[in-house]
N, C-alpha and C positions, 0 to 999 in steps of 0.2 A: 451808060454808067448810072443814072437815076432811076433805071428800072431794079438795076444790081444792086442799089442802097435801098429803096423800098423796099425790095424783097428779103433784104438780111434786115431790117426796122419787124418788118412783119411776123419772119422765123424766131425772130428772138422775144416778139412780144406774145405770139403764142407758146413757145416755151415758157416761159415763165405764169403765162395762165397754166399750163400742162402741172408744172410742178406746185403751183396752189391747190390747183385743183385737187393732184392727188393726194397733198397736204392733208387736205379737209378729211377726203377717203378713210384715210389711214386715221385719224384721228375719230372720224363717225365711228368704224369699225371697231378701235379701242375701247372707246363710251359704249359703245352698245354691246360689247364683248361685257363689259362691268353690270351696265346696267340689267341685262337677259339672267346674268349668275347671283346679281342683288335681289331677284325675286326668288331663287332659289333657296340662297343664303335666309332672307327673311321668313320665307316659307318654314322652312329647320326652326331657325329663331323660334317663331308661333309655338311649329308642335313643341318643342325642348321646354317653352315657357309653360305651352297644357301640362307638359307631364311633369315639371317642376309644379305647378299646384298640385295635381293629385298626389304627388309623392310627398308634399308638407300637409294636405287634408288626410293620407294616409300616417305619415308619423304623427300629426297631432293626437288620432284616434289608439296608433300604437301606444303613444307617450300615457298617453289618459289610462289606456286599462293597465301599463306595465307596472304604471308607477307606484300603484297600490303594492304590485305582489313586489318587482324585481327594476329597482331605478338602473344600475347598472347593464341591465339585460337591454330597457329603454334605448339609454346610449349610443351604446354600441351599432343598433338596427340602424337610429338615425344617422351615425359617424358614417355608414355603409352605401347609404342612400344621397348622402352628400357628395361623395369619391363618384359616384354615376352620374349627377350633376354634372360634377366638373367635367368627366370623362367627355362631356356634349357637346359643354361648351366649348373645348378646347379646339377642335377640327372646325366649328366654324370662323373662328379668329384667326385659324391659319389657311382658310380656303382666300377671304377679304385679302388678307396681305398679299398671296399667290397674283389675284388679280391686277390689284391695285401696279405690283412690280410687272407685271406682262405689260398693261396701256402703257408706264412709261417707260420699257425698254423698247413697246413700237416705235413710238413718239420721237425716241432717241432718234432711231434708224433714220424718220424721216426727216428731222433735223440736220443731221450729217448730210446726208446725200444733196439735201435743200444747200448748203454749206459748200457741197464741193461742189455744187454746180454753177453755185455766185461765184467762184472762184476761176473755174474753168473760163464762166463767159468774158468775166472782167479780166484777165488774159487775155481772152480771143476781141474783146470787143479794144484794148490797148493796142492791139497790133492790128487793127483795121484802121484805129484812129488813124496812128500814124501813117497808114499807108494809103489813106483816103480822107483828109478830116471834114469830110461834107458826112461821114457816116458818124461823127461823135454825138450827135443829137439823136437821133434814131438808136442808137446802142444803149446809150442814155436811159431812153425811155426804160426798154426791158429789164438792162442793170439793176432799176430805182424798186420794180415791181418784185425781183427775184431777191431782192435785200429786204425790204416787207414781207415777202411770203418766208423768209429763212424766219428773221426776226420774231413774225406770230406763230410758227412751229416751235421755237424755243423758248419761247413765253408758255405755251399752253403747256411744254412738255415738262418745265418747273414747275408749274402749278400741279400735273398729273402726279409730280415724285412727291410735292410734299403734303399731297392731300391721300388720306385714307379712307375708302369708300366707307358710306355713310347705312349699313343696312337698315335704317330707319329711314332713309330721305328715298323721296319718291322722284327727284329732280334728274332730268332727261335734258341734256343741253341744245336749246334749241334752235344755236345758231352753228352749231355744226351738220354740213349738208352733203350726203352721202354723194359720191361722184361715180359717174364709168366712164371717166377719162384715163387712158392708158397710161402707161411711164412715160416720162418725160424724153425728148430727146436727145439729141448730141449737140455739138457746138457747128455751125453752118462757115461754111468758108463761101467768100463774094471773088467771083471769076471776072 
């Protein structure tokens, strides 16, 4: 009988390292899904910003010679030139948001599933109680750790929906630690 409660102490405490683990994974993966397309995104930014100067050094020098013969003619080139601006800017502001919703619709995923699995074991670990309760201390343990691993999945993944990548921030979070721990397992029954 004490070999059978070790052994459901011990299945239930690496599951729940399993599903932090892949916690973290899933969360590395998202950040660095953002951050790999934030040097992209900035990258666009740069050149869009070159060619928004040459294209104000260019109307300046438009402006200067039009203005003499034809002010309205002026206008018009720069009104033209502004519409292509925007036209730039607009696909990168909507590439950031694209991202930004993909990390926390991962983040979601793994929240939930972190969710149904505190749920399954605090089940599974009520009905061992009862039916052994030298096993409630050992169930315990892994219980406390899979309710912390849910709890900082659903923190970060608030944090992910109400923050809008920053194409200027060069910041890489560096307590999130990429994993190749597999999926987590099922819920263990003690013979």
């Amino acid at each position: 009988m004490s070999d059978a409660i070790k052994n459901a102490a011990e299945r239930i405490k690496a599951d729940a390292l399993n599903l932090a683990e892949r916690a973290r994974s899933e969360a590395s993966s998202a950040f660095a899904s953002v951050n790999d397309n934030r040097d992209e995104l900035r990258s666009k930014a740069s050149e869009t910003a070159r060619l928004a100067g040459e294209v104000i050094a260019e109307n300046a020098r438009i402006a200067s010679d039009l203005v003499k013969r034809n002010a309205s003619a002026a206008a018009a080139i720069i009104t033209e030139n502004a519409k292509s601006l925007t036209t730039e800017v607009g696909p990168l502001r909507d590439k950031a948001d694209e991202l930004a919703h993909d990390a926390s619709e991962r983040l979601a995923v793994v929240a939930r599933e972190l969710s149904g699995k505190v749920s399954e074991n605090s089940r599974y670990a009520a009905q061992q109680a009862r039916a052994h309760p030298a096993l409630a201390l050992g169930l315990a343990a892994g219980g406390i750790a899979l309710i912390a691993a849910a709890i900082a999945v659903s923190r970060r993944n608030k944090n992910a929906a109400a923050t809008t990548p920053d194409e200027n921030s060069d910041y890489v979070d560096q307590n999130v630690v990429p994993s190749t721990t597999g999926a987590a397992g099922t819920a263990y029954n003690v013979h």
